[in-house]
C-alpha positions as CSV (number, residue, x, y, z in Angstrom):
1,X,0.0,0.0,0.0
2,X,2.8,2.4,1.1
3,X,4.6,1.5,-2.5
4,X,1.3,2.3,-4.8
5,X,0.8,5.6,-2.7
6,X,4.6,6.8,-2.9
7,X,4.1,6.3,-6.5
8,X,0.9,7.7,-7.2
9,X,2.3,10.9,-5.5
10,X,5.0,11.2,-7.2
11,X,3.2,10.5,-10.9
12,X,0.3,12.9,-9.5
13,X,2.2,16.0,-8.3
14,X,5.3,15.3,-9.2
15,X,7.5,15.5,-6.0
16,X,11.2,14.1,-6.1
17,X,11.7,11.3,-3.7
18,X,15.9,9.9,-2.5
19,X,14.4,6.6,-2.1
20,X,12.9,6.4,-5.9
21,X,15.7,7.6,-7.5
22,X,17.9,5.1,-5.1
23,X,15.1,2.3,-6.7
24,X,15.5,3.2,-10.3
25,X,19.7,3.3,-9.6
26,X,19.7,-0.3,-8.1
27,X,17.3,-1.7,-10.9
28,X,19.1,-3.4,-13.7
29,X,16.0,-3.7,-16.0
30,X,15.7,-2.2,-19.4
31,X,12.1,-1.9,-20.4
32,X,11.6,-0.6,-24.0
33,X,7.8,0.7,-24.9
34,X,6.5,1.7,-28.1
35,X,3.1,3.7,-28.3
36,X,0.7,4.8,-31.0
37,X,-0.2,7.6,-29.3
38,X,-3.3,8.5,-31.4
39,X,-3.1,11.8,-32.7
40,X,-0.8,13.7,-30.1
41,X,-1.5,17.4,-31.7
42,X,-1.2,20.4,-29.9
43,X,-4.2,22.9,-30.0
44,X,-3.1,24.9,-32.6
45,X,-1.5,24.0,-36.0
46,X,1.1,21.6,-37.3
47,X,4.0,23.3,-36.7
48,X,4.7,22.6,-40.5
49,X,2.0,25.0,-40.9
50,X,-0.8,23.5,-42.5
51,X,-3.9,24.8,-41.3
52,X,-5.1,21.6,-38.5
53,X,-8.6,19.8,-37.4
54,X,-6.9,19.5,-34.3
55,X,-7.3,23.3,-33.2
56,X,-10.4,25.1,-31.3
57,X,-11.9,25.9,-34.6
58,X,-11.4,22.9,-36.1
59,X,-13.3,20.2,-36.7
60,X,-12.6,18.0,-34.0
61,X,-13.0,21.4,-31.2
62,X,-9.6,20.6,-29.8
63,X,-9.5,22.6,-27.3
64,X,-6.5,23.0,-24.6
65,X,-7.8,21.5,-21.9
66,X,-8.5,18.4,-24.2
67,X,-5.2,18.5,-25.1
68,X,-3.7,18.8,-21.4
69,X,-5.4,16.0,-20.7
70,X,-4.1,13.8,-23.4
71,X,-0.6,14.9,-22.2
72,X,-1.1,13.9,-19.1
73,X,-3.2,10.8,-20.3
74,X,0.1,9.7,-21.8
75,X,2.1,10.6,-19.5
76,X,-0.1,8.1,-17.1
77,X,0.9,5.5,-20.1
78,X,4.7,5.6,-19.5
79,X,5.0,5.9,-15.8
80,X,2.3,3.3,-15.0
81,X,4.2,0.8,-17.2
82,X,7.4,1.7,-15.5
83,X,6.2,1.0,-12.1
84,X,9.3,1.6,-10.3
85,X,11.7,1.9,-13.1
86,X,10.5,3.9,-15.8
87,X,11.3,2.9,-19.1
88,X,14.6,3.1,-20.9
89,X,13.3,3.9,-24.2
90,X,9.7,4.8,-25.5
91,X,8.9,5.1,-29.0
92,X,5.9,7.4,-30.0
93,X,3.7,7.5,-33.3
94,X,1.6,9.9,-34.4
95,X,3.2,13.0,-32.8
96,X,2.4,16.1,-34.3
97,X,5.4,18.2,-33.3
98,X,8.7,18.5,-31.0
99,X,6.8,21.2,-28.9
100,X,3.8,18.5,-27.9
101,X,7.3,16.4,-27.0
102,X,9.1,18.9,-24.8
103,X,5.5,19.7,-22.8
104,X,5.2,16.1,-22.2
105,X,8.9,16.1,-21.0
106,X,9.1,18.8,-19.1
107,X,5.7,19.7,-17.8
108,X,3.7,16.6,-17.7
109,X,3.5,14.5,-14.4
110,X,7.1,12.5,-16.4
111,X,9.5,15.7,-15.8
112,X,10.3,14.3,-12.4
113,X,11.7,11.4,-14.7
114,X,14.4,13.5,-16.9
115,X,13.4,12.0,-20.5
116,X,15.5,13.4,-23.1
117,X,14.1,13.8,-26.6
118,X,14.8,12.4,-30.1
119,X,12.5,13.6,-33.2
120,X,12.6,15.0,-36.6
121,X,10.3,16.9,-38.5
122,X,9.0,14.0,-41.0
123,X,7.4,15.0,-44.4
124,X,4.2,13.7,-43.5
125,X,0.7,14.9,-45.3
126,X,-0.9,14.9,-41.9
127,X,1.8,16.4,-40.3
128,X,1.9,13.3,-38.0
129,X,6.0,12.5,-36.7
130,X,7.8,9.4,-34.6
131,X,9.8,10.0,-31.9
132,X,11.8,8.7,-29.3
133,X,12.2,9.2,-25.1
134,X,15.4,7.8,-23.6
135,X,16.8,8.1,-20.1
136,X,20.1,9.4,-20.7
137,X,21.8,7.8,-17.3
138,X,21.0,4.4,-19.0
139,X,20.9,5.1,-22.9
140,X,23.6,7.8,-24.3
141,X,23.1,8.3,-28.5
142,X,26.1,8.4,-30.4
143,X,23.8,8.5,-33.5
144,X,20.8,9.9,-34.6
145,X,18.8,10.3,-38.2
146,X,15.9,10.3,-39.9
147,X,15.4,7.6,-43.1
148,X,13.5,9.6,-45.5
149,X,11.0,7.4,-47.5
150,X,11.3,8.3,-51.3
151,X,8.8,6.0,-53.4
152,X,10.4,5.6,-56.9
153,X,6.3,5.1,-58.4
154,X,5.2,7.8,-56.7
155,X,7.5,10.7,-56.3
156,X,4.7,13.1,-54.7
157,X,4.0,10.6,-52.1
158,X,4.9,11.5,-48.5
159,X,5.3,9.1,-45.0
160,X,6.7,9.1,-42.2
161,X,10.1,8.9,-41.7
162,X,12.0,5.8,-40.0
163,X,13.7,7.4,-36.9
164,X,17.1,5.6,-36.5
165,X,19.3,6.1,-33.0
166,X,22.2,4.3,-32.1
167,X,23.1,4.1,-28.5
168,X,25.4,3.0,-25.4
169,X,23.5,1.2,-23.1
170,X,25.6,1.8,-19.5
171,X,28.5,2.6,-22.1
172,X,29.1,-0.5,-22.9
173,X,26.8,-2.1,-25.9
174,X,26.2,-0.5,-28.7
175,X,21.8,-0.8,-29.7
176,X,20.6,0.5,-32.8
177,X,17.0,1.3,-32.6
178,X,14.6,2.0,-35.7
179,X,11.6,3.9,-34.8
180,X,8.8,3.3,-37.3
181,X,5.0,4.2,-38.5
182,X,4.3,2.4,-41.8
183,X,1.9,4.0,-43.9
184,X,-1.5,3.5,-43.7
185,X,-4.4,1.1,-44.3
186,X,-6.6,3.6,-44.7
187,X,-7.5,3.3,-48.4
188,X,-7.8,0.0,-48.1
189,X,-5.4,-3.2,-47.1
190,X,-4.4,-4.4,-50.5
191,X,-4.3,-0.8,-52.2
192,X,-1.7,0.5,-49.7
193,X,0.3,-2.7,-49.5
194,X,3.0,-1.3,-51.8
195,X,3.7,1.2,-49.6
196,X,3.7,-0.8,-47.2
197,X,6.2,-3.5,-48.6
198,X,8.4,-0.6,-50.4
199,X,9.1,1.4,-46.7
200,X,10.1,-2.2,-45.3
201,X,12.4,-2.8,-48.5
202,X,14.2,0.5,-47.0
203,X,14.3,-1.2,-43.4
204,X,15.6,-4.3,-44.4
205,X,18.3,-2.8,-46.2
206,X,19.4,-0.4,-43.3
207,X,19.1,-3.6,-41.4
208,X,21.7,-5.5,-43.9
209,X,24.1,-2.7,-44.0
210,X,24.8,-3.1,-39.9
211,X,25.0,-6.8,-40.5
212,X,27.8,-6.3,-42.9
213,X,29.6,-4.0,-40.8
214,X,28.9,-6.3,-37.4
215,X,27.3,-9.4,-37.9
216,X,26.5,-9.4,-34.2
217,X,25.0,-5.8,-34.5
218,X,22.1,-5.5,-31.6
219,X,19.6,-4.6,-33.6
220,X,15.9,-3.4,-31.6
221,X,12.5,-2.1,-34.4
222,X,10.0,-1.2,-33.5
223,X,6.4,1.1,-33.7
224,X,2.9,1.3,-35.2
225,X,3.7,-1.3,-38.9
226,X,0.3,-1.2,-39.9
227,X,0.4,-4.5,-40.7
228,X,0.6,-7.4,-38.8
229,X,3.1,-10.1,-38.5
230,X,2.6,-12.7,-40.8
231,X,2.0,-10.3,-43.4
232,X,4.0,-9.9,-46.6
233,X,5.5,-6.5,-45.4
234,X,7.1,-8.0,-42.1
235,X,7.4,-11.3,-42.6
236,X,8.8,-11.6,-46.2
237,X,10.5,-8.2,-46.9
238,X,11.7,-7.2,-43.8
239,X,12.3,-11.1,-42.8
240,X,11.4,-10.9,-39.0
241,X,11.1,-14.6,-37.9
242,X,8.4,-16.0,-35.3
243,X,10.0,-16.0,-32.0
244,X,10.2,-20.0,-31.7
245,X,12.1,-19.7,-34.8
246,X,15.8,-21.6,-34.5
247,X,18.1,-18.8,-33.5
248,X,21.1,-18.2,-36.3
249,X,23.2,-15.4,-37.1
250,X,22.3,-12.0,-38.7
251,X,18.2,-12.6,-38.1
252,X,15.5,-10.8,-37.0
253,X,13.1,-12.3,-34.7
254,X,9.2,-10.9,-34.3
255,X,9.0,-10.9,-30.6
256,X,5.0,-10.4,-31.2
257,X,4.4,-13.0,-33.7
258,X,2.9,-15.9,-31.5
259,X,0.7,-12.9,-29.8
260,X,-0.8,-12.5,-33.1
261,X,-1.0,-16.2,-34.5
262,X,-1.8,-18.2,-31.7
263,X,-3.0,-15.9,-28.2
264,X,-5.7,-14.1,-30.9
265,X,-4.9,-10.1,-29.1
266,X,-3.2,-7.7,-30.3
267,X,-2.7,-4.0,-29.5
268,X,-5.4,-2.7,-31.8
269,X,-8.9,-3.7,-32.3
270,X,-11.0,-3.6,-35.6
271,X,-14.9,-4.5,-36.7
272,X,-14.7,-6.6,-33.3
273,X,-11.1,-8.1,-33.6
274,X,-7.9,-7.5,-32.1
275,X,-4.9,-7.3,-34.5
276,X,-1.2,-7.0,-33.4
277,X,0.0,-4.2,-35.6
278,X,2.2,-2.7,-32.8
279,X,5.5,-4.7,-32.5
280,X,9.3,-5.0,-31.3
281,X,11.8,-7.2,-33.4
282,X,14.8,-7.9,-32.5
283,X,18.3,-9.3,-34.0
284,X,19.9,-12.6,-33.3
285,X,22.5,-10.9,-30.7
286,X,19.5,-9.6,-28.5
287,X,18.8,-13.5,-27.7
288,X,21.8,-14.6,-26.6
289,X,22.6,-14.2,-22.2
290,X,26.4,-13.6,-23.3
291,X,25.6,-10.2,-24.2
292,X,25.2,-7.7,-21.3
293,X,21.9,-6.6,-22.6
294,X,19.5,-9.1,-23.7
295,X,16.1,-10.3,-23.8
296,X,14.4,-13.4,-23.9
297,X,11.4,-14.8,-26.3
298,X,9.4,-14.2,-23.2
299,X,9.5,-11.3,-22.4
300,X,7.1,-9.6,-25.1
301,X,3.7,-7.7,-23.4
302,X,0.9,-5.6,-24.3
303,X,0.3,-3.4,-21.4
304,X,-3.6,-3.5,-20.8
305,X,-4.6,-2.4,-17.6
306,X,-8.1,-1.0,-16.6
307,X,-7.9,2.4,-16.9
308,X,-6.6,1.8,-20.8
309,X,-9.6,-0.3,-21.9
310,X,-13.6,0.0,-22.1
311,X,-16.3,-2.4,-23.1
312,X,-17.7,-3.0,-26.5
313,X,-21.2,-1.6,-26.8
314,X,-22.1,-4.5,-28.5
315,X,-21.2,-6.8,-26.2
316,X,-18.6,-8.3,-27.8
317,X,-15.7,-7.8,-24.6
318,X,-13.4,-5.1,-24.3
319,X,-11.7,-2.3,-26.5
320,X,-9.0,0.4,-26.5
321,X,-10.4,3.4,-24.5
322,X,-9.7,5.9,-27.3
323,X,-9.5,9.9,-27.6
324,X,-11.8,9.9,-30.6
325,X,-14.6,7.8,-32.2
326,X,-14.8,9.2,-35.7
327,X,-15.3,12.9,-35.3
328,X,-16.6,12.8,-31.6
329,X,-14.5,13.3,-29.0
330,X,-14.3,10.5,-26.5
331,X,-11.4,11.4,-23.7
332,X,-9.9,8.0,-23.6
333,X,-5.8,7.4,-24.2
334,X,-5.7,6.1,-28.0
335,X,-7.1,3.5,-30.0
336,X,-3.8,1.6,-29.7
337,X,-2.4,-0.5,-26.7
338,X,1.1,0.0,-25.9
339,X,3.7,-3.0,-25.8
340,X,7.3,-3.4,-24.2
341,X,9.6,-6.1,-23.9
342,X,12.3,-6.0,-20.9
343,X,16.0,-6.7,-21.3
344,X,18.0,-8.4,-18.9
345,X,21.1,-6.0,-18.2
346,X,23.3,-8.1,-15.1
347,X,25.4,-5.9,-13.1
């Protein structure tokens, strides 16, 4: 009881505390998160200045306080699924600028936490970005770029960047982490396929180039793919295995694939079915206990606590608690779950 109290203080008004920071020191963990945020837009517009639905005259009446409250909604998110230690790393989609990032940072319930920010301005039509959080005392970036997407068929076609970071984890291994947000299924599944496939192509080849460089290159994707993972995209382009896959050099394993195939959830729910289209994959090196940080085939979760979830109105169990349904404004989190995996980092 005195635990979940010195916690929720702490997440509420955001008071430092000796004995937390002592916690999150002795704590070896390293949990990594990724988070569609759904549509994390300040009240104003884009700061690539096209004229927004998210604003107070705007379609959607996005207001301020509706967007405080989102902040803070997410900022619920990434502490809660901390617990004591918050997470290393968290990947966002769907953030609309670096602002909406630095007031989650700083001014959120998380600034007691000290996140440090990662993002680029992506060409996106919907002005939509990924991003990344890291705790600096545990992950220091030596590298940091966007991969700009440049479809040869369709030169006026715009996505999201990939966000790639490479990193020191306790300055001793070397992680390189893709941040990603495929484009969307919005016209339809088979008509945006190609894009789809063509943005994975680029992956896979980013993927191939730290392979040849270091075979045994730690190698951690993950976001929003918009597919899920037995399709072609991830399975056959980008070539990330099933988890109970045998383990050999210079792969990539879908920590997320028996969630899909076999357990039937997922992190996203459509016409009545749950789909895993948020995922973390990881390379061959990640799986093996020699390394100082690793993980295990285990260790993949879709965080899906209470407050996160609501019931189908048709009966049909529970759903995503999301900000929106259609135009109307719901005040939920998102209309995606989040999902982490923990790595094992022995002192």
């Amino acid at each position: 009881m005195v635990k979940h109290l010195l916690f929720f203080l702490i997440i509420v008004f955001g008071e430092e505390s000796d004995l937390i920071s002592q916690t999150f020191n002795n704590q070896q963990r390293f949990r990594v998160m990724s988070y569609n945020t759904e549509n994390f837009f300040e009240s104003l517009q884009d700061s690539v200045g096209i004229p927004s639905e998210f604003s107070p005259t705007g379609l959607r009446g996005w207001s301020y306080t509706r967007y405080r409250d989102k902040r803070n909604n997410i900022a619920k998110v990434i502490a809660s699924l901390g617990e004591w230690t918050p997470p290393a790393l968290v990947a966002l989609c769907e953030i609309g600028n670096r602002h909406v990032l630095e007031d989650l940072a700083l001014h959120s319930p998380l600034r007691t936490l000290h996140y440090q920010i990662i993002h680029f301005e992506s060409p996106d039509p919907r002005g939509i970005d990924v991003a990344l959080l890291y705790q600096p005392n545990i992950f220091r970036p030596i590298h940091q770029e966007p991969i700009h997407i440049h479809f040869p068929k369709h030169p006026y076609q715009h996505t999201r960047d990939i966000l790639y970071v490479a990193g020191t984890t306790w300055g001793r291994d070397t992680v390189h982490v893709f941040v990603n947000h495929f484009p969307s299924r919005y016209s339809g599944e088979l008509e945006s396929e190609d894009s789809r496939l063509f943005v994975a192509s680029v992956l896979r080849h980013k993927v191939d180039s730290l392979f040849q460089v270091n075979p045994k290159s730690n190698i951690l994707i993950m976001g929003d793919f918009n597919d899920y993972p037995d399709n072609r995209s991830i399975e056959k382009v980008l070539r990330a295995l099933p988890e109970y896959s045998t383990i050999r050099p210079k792969q990539l394993y879908n920590l997320f694939y028996t969630t899909h195939t076999a357990k039937k959830i997922g992190s996203y729910k459509h016409n009545g079915e749950w789909g895993m289209l948020d995922q973390i994959i990881v390379s061959t090196n990640l799986l093996s206990d020699t390394l100082h940080v690793h993980t295990t085939l285990a260790s993949a979760h879709i965080y899906m606590p209470a407050f996160l979830l609501e019931d189908e109105t048709k009966g049909f169990g529970q759903k995503p608690f999301r900000t929106y349904i259609g135009m109307k404004y719901h005040g939920g989190f998102s209309d995606h779950l989040p999902v982490y995996i923990d790595l094992q980092c022995p002192q």
